[in-house]
Every structure is written in structure tokens, then in C-alpha cells.
DOLUMPA-152081 format. One record per residue (C-alpha): residue number from 0; residue in one letter; x, z negated, y. Coordinates in nm, 4 decimals, m for minus. Layout:
<rs>
<i:NUM&aa:A&east:X&up:Z&north:Y>
...
</rs>
This chain:
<rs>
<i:0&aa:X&east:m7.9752&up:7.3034&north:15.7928>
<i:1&aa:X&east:m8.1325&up:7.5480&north:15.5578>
<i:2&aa:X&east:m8.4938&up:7.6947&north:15.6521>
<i:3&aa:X&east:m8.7355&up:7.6063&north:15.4484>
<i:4&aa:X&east:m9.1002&up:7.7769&north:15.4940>
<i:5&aa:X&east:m9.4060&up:7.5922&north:15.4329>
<i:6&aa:X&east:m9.6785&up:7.7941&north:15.6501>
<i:7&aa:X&east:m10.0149&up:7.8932&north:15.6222>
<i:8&aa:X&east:m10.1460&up:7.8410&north:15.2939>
<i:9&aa:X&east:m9.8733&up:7.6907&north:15.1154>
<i:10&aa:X&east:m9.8831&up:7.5506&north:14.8080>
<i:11&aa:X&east:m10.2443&up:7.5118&north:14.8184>
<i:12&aa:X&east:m10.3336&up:7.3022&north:14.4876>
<i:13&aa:X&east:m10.7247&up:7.2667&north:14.5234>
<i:14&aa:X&east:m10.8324&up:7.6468&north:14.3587>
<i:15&aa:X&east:m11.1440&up:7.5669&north:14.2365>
<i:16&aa:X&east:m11.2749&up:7.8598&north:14.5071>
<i:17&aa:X&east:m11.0242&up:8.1033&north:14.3997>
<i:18&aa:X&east:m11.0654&up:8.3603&north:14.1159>
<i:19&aa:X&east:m10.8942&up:8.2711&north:13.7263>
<i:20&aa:X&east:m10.6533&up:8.5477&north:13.8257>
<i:21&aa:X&east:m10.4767&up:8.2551&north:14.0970>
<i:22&aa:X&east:m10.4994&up:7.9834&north:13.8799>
<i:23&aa:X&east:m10.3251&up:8.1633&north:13.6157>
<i:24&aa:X&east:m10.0535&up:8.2763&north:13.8069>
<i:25&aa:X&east:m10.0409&up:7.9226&north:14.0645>
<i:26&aa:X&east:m9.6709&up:7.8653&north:14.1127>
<i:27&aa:X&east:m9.6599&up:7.5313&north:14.3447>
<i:28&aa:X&east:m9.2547&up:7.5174&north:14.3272>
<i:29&aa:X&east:m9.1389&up:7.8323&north:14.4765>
<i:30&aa:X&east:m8.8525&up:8.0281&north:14.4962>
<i:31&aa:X&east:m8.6885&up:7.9148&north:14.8423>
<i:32&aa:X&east:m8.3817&up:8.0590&north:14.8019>
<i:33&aa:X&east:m8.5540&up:8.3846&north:14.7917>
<i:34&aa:X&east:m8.7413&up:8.3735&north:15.1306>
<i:35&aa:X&east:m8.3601&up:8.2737&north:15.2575>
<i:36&aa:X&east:m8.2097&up:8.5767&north:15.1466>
<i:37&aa:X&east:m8.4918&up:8.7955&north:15.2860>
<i:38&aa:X&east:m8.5003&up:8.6801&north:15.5886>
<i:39&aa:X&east:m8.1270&up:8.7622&north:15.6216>
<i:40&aa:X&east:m8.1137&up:9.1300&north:15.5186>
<i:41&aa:X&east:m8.4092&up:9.1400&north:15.7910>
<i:42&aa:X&east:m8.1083&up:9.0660&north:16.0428>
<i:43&aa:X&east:m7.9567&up:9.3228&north:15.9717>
<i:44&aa:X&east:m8.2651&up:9.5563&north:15.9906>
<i:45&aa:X&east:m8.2868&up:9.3983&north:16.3524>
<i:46&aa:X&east:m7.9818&up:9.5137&north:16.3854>
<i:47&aa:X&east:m7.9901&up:9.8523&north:16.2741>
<i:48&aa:X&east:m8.3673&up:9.9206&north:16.5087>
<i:49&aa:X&east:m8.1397&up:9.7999&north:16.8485>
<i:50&aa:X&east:m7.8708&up:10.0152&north:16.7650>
<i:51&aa:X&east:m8.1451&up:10.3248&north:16.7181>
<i:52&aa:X&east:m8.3071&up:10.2193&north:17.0704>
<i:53&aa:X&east:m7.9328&up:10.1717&north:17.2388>
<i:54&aa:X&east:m7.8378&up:10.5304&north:17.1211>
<i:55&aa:X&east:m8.1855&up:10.6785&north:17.2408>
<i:56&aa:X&east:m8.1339&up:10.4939&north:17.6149>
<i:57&aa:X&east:m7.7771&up:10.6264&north:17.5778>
<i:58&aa:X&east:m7.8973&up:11.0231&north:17.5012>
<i:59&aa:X&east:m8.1487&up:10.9755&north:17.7971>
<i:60&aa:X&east:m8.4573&up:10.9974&north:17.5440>
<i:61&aa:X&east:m8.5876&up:10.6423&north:17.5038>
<i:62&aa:X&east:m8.8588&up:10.7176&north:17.7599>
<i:63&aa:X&east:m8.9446&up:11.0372&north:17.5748>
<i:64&aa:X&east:m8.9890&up:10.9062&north:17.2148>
<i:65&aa:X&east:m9.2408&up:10.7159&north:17.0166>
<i:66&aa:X&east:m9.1040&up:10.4448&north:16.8218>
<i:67&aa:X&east:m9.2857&up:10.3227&north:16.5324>
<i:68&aa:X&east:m9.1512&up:10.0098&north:16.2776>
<i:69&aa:X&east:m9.4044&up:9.9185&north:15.9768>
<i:70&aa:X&east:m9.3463&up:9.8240&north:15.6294>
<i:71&aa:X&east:m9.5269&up:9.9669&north:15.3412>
<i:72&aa:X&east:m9.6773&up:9.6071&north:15.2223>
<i:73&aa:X&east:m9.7109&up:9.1780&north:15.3454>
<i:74&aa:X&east:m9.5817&up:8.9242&north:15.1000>
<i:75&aa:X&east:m9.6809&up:8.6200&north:14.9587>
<i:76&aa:X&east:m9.4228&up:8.3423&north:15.0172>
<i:77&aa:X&east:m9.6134&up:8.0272&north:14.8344>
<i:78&aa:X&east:m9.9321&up:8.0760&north:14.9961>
<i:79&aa:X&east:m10.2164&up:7.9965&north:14.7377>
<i:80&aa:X&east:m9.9041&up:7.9444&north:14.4835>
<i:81&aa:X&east:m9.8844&up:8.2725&north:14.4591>
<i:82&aa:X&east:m9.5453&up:8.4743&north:14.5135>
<i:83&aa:X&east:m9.5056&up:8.8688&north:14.5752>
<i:84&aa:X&east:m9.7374&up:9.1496&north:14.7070>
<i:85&aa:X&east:m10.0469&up:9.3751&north:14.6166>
<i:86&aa:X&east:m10.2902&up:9.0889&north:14.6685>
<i:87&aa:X&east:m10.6026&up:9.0744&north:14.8677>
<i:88&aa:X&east:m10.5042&up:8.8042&north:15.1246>
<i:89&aa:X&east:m10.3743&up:8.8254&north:15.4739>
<i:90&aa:X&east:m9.9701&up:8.7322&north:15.3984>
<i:91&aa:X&east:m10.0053&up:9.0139&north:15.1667>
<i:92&aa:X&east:m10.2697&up:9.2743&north:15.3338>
<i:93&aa:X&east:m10.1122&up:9.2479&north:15.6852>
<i:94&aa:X&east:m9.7981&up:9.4527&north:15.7301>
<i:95&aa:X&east:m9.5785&up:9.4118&north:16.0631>
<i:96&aa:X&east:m9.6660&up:9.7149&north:16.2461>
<i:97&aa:X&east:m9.5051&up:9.7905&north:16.6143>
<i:98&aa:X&east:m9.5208&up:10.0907&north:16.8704>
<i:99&aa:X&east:m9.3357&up:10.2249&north:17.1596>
<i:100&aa:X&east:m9.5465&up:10.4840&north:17.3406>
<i:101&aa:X&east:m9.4074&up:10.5849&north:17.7014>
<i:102&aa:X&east:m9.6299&up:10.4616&north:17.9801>
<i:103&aa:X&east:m9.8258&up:10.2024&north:17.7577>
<i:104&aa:X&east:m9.7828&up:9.8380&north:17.8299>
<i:105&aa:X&east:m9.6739&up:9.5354&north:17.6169>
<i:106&aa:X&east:m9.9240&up:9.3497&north:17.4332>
<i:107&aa:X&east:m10.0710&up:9.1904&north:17.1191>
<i:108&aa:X&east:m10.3368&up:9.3953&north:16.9961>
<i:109&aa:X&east:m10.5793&up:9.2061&north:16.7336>
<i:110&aa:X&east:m10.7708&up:9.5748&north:16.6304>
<i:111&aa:X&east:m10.8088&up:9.6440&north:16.2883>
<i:112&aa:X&east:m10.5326&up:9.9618&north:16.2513>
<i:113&aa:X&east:m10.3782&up:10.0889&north:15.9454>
<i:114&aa:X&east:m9.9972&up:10.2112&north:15.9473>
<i:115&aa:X&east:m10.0671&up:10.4011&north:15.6495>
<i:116&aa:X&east:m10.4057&up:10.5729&north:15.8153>
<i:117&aa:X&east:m10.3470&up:10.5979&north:16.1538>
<i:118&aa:X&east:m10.0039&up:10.7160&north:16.2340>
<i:119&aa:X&east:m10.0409&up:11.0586&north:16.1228>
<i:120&aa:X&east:m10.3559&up:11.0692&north:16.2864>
<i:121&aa:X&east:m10.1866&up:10.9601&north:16.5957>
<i:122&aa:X&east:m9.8806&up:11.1879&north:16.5463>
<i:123&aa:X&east:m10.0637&up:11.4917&north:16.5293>
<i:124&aa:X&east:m10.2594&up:11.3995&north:16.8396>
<i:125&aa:X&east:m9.9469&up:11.3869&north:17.0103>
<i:126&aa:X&east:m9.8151&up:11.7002&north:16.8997>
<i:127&aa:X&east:m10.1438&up:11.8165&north:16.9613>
<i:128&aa:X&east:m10.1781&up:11.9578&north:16.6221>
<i:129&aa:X&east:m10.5649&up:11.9733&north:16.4892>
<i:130&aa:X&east:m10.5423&up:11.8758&north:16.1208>
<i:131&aa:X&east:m10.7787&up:11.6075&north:15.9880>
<i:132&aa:X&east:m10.6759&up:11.3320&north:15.7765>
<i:133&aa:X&east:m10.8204&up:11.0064&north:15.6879>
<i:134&aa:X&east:m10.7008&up:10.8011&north:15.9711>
<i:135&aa:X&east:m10.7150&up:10.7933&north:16.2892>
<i:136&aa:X&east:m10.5526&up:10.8444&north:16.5906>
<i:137&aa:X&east:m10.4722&up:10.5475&north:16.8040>
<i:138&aa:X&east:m10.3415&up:10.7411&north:17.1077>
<i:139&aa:X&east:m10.6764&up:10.6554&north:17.2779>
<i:140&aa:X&east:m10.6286&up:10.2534&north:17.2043>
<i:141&aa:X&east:m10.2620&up:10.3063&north:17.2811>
<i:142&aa:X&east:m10.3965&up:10.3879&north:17.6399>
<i:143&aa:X&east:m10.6942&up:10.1610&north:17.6876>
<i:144&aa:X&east:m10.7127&up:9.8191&north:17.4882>
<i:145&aa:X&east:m11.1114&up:9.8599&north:17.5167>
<i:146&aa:X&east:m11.1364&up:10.2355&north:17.3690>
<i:147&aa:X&east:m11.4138&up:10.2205&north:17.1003>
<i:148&aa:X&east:m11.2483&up:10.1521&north:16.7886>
<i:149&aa:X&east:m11.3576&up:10.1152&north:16.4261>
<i:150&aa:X&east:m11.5254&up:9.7496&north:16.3516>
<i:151&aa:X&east:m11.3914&up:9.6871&north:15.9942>
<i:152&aa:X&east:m11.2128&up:9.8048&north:15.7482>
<i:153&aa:X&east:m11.1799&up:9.8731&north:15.3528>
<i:154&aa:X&east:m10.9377&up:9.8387&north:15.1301>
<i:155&aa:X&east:m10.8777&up:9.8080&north:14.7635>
<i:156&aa:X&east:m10.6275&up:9.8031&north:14.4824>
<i:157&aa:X&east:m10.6271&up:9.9595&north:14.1366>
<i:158&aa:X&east:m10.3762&up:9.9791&north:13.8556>
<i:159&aa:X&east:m10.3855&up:10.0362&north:13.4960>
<i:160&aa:X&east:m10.2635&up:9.6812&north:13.3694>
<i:161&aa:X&east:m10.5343&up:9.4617&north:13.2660>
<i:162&aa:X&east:m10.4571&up:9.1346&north:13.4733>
<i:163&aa:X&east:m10.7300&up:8.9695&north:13.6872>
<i:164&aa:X&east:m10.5626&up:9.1311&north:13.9932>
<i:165&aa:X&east:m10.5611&up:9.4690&north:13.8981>
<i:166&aa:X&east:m10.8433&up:9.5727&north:14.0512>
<i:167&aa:X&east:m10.9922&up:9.5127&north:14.3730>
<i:168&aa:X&east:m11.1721&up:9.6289&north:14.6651>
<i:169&aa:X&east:m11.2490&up:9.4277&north:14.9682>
<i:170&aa:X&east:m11.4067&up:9.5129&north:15.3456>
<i:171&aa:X&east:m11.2397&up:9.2819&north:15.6182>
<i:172&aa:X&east:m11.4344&up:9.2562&north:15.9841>
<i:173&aa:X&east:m11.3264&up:9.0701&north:16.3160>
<i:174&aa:X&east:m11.4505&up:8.8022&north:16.1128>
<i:175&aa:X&east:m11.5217&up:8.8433&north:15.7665>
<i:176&aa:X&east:m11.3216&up:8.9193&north:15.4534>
<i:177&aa:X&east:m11.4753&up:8.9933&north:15.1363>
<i:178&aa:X&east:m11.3484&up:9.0645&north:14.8069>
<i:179&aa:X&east:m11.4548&up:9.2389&north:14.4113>
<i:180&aa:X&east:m11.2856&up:9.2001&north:14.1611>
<i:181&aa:X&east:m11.2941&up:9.4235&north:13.8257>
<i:182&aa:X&east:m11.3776&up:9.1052&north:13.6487>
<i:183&aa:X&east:m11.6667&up:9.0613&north:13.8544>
<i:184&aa:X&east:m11.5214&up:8.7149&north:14.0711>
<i:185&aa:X&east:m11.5842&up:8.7373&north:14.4455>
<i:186&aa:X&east:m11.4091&up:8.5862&north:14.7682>
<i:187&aa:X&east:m11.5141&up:8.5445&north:15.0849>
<i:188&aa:X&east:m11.3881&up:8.4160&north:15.3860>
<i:189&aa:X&east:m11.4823&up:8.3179&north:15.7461>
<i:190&aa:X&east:m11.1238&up:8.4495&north:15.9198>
<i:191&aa:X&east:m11.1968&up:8.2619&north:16.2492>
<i:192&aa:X&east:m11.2499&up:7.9395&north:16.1221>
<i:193&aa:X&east:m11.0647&up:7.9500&north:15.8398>
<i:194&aa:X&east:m10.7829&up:8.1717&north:15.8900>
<i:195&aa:X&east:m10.5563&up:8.0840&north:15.5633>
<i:196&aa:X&east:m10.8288&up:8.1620&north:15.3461>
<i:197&aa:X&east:m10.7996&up:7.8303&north:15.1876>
<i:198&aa:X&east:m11.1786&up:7.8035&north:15.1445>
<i:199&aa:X&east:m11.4175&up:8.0703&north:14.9484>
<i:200&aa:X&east:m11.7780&up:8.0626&north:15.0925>
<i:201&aa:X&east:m11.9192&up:8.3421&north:14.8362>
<i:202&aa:X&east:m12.1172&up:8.0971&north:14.6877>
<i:203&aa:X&east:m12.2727&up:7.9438&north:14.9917>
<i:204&aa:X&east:m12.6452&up:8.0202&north:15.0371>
<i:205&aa:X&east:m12.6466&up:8.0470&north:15.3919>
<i:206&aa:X&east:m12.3918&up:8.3653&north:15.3462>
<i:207&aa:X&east:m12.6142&up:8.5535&north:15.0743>
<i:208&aa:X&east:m12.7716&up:8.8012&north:15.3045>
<i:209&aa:X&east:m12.4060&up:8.8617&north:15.4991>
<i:210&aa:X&east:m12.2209&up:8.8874&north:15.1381>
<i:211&aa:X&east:m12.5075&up:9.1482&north:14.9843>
<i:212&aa:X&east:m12.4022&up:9.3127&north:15.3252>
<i:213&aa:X&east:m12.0460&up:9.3646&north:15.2903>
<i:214&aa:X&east:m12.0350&up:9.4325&north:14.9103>
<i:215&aa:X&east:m12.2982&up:9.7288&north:14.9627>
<i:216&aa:X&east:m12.0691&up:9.8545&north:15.2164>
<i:217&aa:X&east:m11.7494&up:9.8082&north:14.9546>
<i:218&aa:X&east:m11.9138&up:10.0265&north:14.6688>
<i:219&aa:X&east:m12.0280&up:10.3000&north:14.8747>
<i:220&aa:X&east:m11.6570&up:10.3118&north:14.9640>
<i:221&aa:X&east:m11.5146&up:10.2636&north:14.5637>
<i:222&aa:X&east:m11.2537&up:10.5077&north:14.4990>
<i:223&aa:X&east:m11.2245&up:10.5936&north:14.1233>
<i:224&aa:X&east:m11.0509&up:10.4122&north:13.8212>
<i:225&aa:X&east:m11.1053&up:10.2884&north:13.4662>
<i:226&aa:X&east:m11.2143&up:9.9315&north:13.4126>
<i:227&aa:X&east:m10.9411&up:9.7927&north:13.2453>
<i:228&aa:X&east:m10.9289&up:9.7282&north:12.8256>
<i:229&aa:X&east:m10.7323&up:9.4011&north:12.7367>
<i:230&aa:X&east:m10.7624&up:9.5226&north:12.3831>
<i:231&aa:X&east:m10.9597&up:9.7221&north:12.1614>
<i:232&aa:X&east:m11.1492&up:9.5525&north:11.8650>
<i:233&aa:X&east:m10.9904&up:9.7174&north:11.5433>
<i:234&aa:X&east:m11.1380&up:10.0099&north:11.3756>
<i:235&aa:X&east:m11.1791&up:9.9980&north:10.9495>
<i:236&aa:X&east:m11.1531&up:10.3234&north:10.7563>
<i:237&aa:X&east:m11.4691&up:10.4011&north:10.6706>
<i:238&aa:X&east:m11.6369&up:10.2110&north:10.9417>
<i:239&aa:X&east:m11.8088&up:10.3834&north:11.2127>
<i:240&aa:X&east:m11.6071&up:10.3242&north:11.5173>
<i:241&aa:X&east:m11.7307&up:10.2738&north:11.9100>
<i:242&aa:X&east:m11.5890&up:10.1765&north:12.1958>
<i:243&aa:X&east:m11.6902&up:10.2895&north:12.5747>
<i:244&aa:X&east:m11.4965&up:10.2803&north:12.9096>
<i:245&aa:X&east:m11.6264&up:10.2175&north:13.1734>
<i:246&aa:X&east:m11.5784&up:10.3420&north:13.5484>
<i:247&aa:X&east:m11.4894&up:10.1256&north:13.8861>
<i:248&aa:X&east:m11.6076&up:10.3683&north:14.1452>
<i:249&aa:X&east:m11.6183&up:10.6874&north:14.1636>
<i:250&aa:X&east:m11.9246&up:10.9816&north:14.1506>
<i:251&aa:X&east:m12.0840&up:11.0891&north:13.8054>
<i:252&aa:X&east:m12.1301&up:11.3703&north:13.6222>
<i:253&aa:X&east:m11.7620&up:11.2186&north:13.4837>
<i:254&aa:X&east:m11.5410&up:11.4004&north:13.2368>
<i:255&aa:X&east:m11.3037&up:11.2266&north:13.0112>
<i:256&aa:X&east:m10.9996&up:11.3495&north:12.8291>
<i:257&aa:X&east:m10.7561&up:11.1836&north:12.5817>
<i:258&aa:X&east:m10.4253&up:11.2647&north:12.8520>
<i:259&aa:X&east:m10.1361&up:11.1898&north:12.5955>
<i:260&aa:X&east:m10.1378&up:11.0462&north:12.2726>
<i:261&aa:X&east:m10.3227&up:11.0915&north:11.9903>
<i:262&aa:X&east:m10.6642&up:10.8958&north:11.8423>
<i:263&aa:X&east:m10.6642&up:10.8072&north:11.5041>
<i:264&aa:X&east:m10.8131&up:11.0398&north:11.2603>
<i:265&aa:X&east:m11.2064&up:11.0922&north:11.2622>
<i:266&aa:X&east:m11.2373&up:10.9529&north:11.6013>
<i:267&aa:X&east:m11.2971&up:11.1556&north:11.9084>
<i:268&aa:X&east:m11.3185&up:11.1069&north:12.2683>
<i:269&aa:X&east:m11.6828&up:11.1652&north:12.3938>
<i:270&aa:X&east:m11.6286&up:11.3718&north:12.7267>
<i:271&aa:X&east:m11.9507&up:11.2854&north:12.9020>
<i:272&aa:X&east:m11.9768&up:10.9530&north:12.8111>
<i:273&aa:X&east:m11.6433&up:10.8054&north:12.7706>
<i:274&aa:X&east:m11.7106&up:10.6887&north:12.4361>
<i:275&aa:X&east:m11.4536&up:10.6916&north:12.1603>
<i:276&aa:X&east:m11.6796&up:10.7539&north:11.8481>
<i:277&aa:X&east:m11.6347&up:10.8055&north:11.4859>
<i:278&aa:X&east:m11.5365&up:10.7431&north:11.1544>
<i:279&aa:X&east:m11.1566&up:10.6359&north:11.0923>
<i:280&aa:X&east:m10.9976&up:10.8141&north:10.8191>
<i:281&aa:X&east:m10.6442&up:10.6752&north:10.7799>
<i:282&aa:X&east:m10.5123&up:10.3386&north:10.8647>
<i:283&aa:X&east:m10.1718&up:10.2734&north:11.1519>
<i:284&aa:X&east:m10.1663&up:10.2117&north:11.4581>
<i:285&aa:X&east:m10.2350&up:10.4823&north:11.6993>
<i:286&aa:X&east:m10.1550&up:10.4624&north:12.1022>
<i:287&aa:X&east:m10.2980&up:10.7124&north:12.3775>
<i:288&aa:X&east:m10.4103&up:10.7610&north:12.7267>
<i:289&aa:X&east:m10.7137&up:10.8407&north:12.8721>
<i:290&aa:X&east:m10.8239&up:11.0233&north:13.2343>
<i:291&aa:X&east:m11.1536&up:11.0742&north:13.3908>
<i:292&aa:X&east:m11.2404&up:11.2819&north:13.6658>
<i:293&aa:X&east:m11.5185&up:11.2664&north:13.8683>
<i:294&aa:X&east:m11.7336&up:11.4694&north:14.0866>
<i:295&aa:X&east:m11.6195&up:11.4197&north:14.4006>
<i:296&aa:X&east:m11.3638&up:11.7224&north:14.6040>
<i:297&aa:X&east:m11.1269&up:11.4265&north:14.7799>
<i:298&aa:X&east:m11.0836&up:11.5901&north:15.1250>
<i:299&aa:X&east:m10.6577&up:11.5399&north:15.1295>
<i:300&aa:X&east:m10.6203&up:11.7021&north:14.8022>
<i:301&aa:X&east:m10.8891&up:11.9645&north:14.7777>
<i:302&aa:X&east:m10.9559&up:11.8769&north:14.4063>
<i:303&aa:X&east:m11.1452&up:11.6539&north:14.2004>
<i:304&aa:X&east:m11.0204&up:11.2618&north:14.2009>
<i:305&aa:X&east:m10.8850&up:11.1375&north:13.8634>
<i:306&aa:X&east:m10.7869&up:10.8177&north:13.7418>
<i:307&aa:X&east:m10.5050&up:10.8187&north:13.4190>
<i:308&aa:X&east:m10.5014&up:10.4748&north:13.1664>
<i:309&aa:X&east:m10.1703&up:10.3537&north:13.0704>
<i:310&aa:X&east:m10.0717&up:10.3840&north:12.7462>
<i:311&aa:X&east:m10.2797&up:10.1482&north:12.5062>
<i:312&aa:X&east:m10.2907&up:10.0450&north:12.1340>
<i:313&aa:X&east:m10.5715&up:10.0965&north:11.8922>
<i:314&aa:X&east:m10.5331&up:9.9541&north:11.5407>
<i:315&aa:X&east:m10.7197&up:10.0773&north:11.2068>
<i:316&aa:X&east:m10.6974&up:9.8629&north:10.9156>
<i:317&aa:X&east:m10.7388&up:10.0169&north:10.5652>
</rs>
């Protein structure tokens, strides 16, 4: 008998809650041959981690190594309709994440930790290396299950295509998850009672005051990007010509650049305002890229954050 998953939030058909972005993309039918095949090359990753512990016990160093699995992102399998990864909810947020410290216990642990964050936090506490980073170390929770630990979290996702779910940012709390999008849609959702997120509450009343809560705390947190442009309106030679970007995040004075490309003729790229201004002064199409930087020093890289467009299409008529 073949498996055939149908968990969580499967298939879920009432979206009236959910932003456009879902409905757009609401595949009911699935792909269930897919899931199949994935869960069979993870045997053989099951495989591959026993053989890794077997040859530690064998060397004599299994009790003198921390083991750590994780994957790099959760995936949707149906839930919602929706298929793949880079989405806000939990089958796609959550990533399996497992370690082996010597001396620690067994358990479940229900904190909110981040592979990506925390593990070179922890690793340099074990090395006992002093180097700060953005995460941090979970040597102390490791050790005691009621260490203080953070309370919630933030999270967010930004690329330069222009679909509904290119941008995001979100705060998640023992309880609460809450969502932006670029488009300006919201999503809310009470984890405990409702933990398949199958019913928005950002437009309940009673939640207003929570809600205005956890957005404030999402855009003091906004890294930087450039609001998406599904198109630009056409420019006319001999027409003055004026569009503006617009920022998602990020901390002004801002400087913009074209960063490949080229403008068409008689237009220019306002660096303090982001504005493309002008007079066109020959007809084509013309396709270019644009960065901002901002004025914030981001503490990993020692230099100003930036935020490159993809490449995008302006057309001037005669």
C-alpha cells in the first residue's frame, strides 16, 4: 500500500482568510508521487547519519562530539494547497533540527531556536571562542530546559520577483504568529488553538491591540529591500517621465544607483529619492537594475546593507 499524506492543513479549500497570493497559487490535487519519492531518499539520509554515529562509537569519540542534523528550510506538502518552501507557515518555517551534546538528556524541547542563528553561537561557546554573531548560544538551554531564553522570534522573506509572496516579515511567540506582506495583507494566528493555521484572526476586533503589538515589533526589526514593480507605466518621448521606488525596511538617508543596465535616454535615477525622472528622448525598450543602500553598518558585514532589483523592463513609445 502506497503512503499517501493528508496532514495538517491539507487541502484546505475555505481561503477566504488567506492572502490573494494563496488563492492564486491553491493547488487542491497535489503531487503525491512527489512526497513518495522524498520520503525515500530521506532513508537513505537515515542511513548515512547511523553509519556517521557507528563509526564515531567505533573511534571511541561518540561521547566526545556534538552532533547536529538540520535542514536549511520546511516544506509545504498540500497544506493550504500550497506546494514547496519559502512561505510563512509552520510546514514551511519549521525545519527538523536535532542535537547530541555529551551529558545532556533526551527530550522534546518546544523553545523557539534557530539552526541558522544559534549554532554558531553555540559552537563558539563550546570552543570557547568570544566572537559575536546574531544568534545565540544554546549551550545554557542544552543544560537546563528552564534557562531564560528568548520569548519570540522574527523572521521574514524578501526577493526581487514581484509575486504576492515575495515579501514578508512575520514575529511568531509561544502563541502568536503574525504576518506583512509587501502588498500590505496580514495573517494572524492563535498557534495553540489553532495550530494548522487554518483560521486568520487579523481582522478580529478583540485582537486589534495584540496585532498593533506584534506588527510594531516586526518593523522595528525590517531588514532592507525594494518594494517590488510588477511593471512600469510606459514613458512617451517628449513626455516628462516619473516613477518612484519605494523601500520595505531599512534606515534613511538612502542612496540609489542604477546597478547594471542602462535607462533610456533623458531619464536619470534620482539618488536621494529613488525617483526615475525625466524627459525620454528616444523610443525601445530599455532594461536595468537598481540598488539602494541604507544607513545602517549591519554588524556581520561591517558595511552598509543593500538591496539589488532584478533585472526589469521599461518601455518608451515614440
Amino acid at each position: 500500500m502506497q503512503f499517501t499524506y493528508r496532514g495538517r492543513g491539507y487541502g484546505e479549500t475555505d481561503l477566504s482568510d488567506k492572502p490573494r497570493w494563496v488563492r492564486n497559487n491553491h493547488n487542491p490535487d497535489g503531487d503525491d508521487d512527489t512526497v513518495r519519492h522524498q520520503l525515500q531518499t530521506l532513508q537513505s539520509v537515515d542511513r548515512s547519519f547511523a553509519d556517521i554515529v557507528d563509526k564515531l562509537r567505533a573511534l571511541g569519540k561518540f561521547d566526545n562530539t556534538l552532533i547536529v542534523f538540520a535542514s536549511d528550510n520546511g516544506y509545504l506538502w498540500g497544506e493550504h494547497g500550497l506546494w514547496g518552501k519559502n512561505k510563512s507557515y509552520e510546514e514551511s518555517a519549521e525545519v527538523p533540527f536535532i542535537v547530541w551534546m555529551p551529558g545532556v538528556a533526551p527530550r522534546v524541547d518546544g523553545h523557539l531556536v534557530s539552526p541558522i542563528l544559534d549554532l554558531g553561537a553555540t559552537i563558539y561557546d563550546l570552543a570557547g571562542v568570544s566572537r559575536r554573531t546574531d544568534g545565540d548560544s544554546l549551550v545554557p538551554l542544552l543544560r537546563d530546559p528552564n534557562a531564560a531564553w528568548r520569548k519570540d522570534f522574527f523572521f521574514e522573506n524578501s526577493t526581487t520577483s514581484a509575486d504576492g509572496n515575495a515579501m514578508w516579515a512575520g514575529l511568531r511567540n509561544e502563541r502568536w504568529k503574525y504576518i506583512r506582506y509587501w502588498t500590505g495583507e496580514e495573517e494572524l494566528y492563535d498557534l495553540v488553538n489553532d495550530p494548522n493555521e487554518l483560521n486568520s484572526r487579523h481582522d478580529d476586533p478583540g485582537l486589534a491591540t495584540l496585532k498593533a503589538s506584534l506588527s510594531a515589533r516586526v518593523e522595528q526589526q525590517l531588514g532592507l529591500a525594494i518594494v517590488p514593480v510588477r511593471s512600469f507605466p510606459d514613458g512617451n518621448v517628449g513626455v516628462p517621465y516619473r516613477f518612484k521606488f519605494d523601500t520595505w525596511g531599512g534606515v534613511g538617508p538612502f542612496a540609489w544607483t542604477v546597478d547594471s543596465g542602462e535607462l533610456p535616454p533623458g531619464v536619470v535615477l534620482d539618488p536621494a529619492s529613488g525617483a526615475l525622472v525625466g524627459m525620454p528622448t528616444l523610443p525601445g525598450t530599455y532594461q536595468f537594475s537598481v540598488r539602494v543602500t541604507d544607513s545602517v553598518v549591519a554588524a556581520q558585514a561591517g558595511a552598509a546593507r543593500t538591496f539589488e532589483t532584478r533585472q526589469m523592463r521599461l518601455d518608451v513609445n515614440p
